[in-house]
N, C-alpha and C positions, 0 to 999 in steps of 0.2 A: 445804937441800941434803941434809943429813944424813937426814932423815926420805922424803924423796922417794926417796932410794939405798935405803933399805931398805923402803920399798914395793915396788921394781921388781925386788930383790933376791928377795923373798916371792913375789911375781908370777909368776917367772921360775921358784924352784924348785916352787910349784904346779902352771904348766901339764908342766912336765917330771916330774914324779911321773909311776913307773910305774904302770897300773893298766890293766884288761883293757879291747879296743875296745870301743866304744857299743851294737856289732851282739852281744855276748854277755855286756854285764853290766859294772859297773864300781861299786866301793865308793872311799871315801875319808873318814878321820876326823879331826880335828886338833882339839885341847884338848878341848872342851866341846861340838862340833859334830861329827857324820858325813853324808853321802850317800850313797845307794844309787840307781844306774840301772839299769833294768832293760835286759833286750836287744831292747824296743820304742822306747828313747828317756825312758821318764817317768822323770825326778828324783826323787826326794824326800831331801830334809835335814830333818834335827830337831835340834835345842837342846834343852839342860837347864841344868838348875842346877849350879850349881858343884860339884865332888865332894863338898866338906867341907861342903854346905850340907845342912840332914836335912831341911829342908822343898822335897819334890821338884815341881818341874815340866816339863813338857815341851811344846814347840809343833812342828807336822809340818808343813812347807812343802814343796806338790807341784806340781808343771809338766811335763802334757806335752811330745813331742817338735811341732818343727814351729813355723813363722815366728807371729807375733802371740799366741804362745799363752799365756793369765793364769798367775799363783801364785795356786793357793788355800790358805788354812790353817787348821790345828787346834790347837785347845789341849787339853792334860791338865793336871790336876792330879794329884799323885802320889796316890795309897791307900794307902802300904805305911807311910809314917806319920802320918797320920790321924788324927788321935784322936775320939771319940764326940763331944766338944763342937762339932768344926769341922767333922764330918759332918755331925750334926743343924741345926748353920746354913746349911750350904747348903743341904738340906731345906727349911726354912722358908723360905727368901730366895736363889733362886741367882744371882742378881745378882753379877757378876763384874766389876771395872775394870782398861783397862791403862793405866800412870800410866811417861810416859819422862823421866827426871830428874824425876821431883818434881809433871810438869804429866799432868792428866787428856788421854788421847787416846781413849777412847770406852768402854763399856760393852759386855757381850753377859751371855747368860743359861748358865750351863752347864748340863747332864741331870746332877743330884745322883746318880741310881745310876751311870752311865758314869763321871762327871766330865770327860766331855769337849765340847767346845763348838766348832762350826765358827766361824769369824774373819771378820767382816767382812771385805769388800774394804778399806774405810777402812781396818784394824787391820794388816790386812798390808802396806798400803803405811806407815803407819809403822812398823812395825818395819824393812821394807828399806832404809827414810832412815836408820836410825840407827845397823844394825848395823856402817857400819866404823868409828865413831868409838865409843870406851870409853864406854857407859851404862849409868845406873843404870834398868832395864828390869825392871817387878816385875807382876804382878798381883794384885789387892790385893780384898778380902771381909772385912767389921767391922774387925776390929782384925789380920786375918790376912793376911800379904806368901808369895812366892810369888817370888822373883824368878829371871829366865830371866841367863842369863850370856848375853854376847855373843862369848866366849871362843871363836875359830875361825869363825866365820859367816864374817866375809869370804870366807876359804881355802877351806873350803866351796862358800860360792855361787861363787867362781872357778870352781871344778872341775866345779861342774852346769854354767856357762856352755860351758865348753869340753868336756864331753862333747857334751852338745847342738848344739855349732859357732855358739855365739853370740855369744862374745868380739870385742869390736870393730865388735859390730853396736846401735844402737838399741834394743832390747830387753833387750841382757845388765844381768844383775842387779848386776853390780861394774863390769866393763870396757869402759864402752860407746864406741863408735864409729859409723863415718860409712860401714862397710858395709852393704851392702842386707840389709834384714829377710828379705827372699827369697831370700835363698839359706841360711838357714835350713833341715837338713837335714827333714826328712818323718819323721815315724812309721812306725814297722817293722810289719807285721802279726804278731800271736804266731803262732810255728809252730801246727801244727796235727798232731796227736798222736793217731794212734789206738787208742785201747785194746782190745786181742784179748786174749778170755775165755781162759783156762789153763785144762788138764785139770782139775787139784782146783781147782775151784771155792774151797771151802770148806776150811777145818782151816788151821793151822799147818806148818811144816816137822817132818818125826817123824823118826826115824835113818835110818840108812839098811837097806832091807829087807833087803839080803843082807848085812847086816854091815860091819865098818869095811874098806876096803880100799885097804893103804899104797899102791900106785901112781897111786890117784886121789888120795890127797895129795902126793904125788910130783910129779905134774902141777899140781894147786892150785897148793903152792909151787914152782912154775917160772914163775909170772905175777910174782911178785913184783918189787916192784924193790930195789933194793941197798940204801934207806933202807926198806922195808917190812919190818916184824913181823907175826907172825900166832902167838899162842901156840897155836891150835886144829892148827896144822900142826906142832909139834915134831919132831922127828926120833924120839921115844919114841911118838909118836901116842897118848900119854892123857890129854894135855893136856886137848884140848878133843872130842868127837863130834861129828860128819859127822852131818848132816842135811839132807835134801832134801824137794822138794813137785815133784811129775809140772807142766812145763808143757806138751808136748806127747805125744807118744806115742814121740818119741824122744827127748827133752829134759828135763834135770832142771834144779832150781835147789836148786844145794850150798851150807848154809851154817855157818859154826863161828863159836865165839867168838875174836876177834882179841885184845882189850885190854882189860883195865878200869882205871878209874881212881877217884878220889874218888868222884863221883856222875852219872857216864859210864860206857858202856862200847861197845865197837862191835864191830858180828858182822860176819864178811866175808863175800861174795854172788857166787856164781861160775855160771855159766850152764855147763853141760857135757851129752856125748852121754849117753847112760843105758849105753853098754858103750863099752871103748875101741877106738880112742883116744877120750880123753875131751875133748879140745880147751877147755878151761875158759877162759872170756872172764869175766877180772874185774870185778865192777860198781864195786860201794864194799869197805871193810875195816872203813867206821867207821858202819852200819848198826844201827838199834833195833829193826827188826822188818820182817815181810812180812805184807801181808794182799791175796790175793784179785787179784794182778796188780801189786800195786804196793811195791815196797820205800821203806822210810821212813827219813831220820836225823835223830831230833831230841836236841839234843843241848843241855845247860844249860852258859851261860856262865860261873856261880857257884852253888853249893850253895843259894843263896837262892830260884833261878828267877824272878827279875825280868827275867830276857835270856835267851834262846832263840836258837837257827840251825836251820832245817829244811833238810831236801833228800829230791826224793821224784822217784822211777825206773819208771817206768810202763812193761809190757809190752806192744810192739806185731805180736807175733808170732815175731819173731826176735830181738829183743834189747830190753836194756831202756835205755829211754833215760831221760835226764839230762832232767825235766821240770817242776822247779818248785826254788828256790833263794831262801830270803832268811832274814835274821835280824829280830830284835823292837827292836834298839836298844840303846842302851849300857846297863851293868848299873847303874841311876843309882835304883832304887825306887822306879819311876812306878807298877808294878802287878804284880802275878803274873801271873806267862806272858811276862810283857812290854810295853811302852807301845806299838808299831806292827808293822806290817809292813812291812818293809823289803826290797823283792825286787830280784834282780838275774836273775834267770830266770823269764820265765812265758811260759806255752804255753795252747791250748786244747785240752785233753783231749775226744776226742770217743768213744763206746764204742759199740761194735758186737757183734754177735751173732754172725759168725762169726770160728770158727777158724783158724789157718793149718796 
């Protein structure tokens, strides 16, 4: 009795976690497990190892949107601690096994320079047998263990289920029931995004030509909101320099430095007239750079950069839109840069030769 009230208890505060509709992206992490959806429909979860465990592993479990549709998965093995012996072995031998409580469940081959190995079908249906009861889940190479936690999987694959509208249907991965697999919603097509060439092509944002001029930071900071800082707009204006790059022949794009932090920092990106009024349409505040039509933020999870979050704003003639969104994964020391991509917005950028 006890154990079934606090399954349905778990159940209950998973599907009611807040998190953004299906149609624009939806993240969700608990223990040792996260998901990321994108605003097509495709899931993907990933697993690691325990925090306090240093020998790191990761597996990435992905499913599109849409009725009857497989998990396929991926294994990593972590690099970041490594050592030359356990490298050079899988070199020689990449023979990989996954072993659940104690019993052999099947073999695959990893790519020694990647360290990553796509997963049988066999492999990934057991792991999904096994994830919501506590096991001891390792993958194993000579005398070398590897073990994945099961820490959050459940809760997890709950939340892929019901972002995708599978819950209580035959196919859901935790919650299944006796609704029709068909009514399983459909994959979204990614928007479709056209990229229009900007005046300067080429170069960086350079100050501004006619000098600083406080009423265009005036205007700047009037976009702001009540939790927004921006040191590059102080009120002394020496803070930070106005910088722009010609997008059109009356349109600029003004940028200053907003914030720094340990090993972050974000420049804020405002689209304005080239005379006023200057009507400034705020993009980001927490931006690395601009190249060429397109503003970027990438931005490191921990000083280590094992985890990453991107986001990137493409110019489609009139404004810049919101066209690419995802992180690498928890900061858990699968790899530099990070063990996946994990997106909750993707679009198909398409580019064009004219102007607007």
């Amino acid at each position: 009795m006890g154990r079934s009230t606090t399954w349905m208890g778990l159940m209950l505060a998973i599907l009611s976690t807040s998190v953004q509709a299906a149609d624009s992206g939806a993240y969700f992490s608990h223990q040792d497990w996260e998901v990321a959806c994108d605003n097509t429909g495709t899931c993907r979860a990933a697993g690691y190892q325990d925090f306090d465990d240093p020998q790191s592993v990761s597996v990435l479990l992905t499913r599109n949107a849409g009725p009857d549709t497989p998990v396929t998965g991926k294994l990593r093995i972590g690099e970041v601690n490594l050592d030359d012996v356990q490298l050079a072995s899988l070199h020689d031998d990449p023979g990989i096994a996954l072993r659940i409580d104690g019993r052999l469940v099947g073999n695959l081959e990893i790519d020694p320079d990647s360290l990553t190995a796509d997963l049988p079908e066999k492999l990934v249906a057991a792991l999904l047998a096994v994830f919501h009861r506590n096991s001891d889940i390792e993958w194993t190479h000579d005398d070398y263990r590897w073990h994945l936690s099961d820490a959050g999987a459940t809760a997890v694959l709950t939340k892929m289920d019901d972002v995708q509208g599978r819950v209580g249907t035959p196919g859901a991965l935790v919650a299944t029931g006796s609704n029709r697999e068909g009514n399983v919603p459909p994959p979204t097509p990614a928007p479709v995004v056209v990229a229009v060439p900007v005046a300067e092509k080429a170069g960086s944002p350079q100050p501004l030509p006619t000098g600083d001029r406080p009423d265009l930071r005036t205007a700047l900071a009037a976009t702001l909101g009540s939790d927004d800082e921006c040191l590059g707009l102080s009120p002394s204006g020496n803070v930070g320099e106005l910088e722009a790059v010609r997008l059109t022949d009356r349109r600029l794009l003004v940028s200053t430095t907003c914030w720094m932090g340990a090993y972050n920092m974000g420049t804020g990106y405002w689209v304005v007239n080239d005379t006023a009024p200057y009507q400034p349409a705020l993009v980001t505040l927490s931006a690395s750079g601009y190249e060429d039509g397109t503003i970027y933020a990438a931005q490191k999870g921990r000083g280590l950069g094992d985890c990453w979050s991107r986001d990137d704003w493409t110019w489609n003639g009139e404004r810049f839109v919101h066209t690419a969104s995802y992180t690498t994964g928890k900061c858990r020391l699968i790899a530099a840069g990070g063990a996946w991509i994990l997106p909750t917005l993707v679009t198909e950028v398409q580019k064009t030769s004219e102007t607007h």
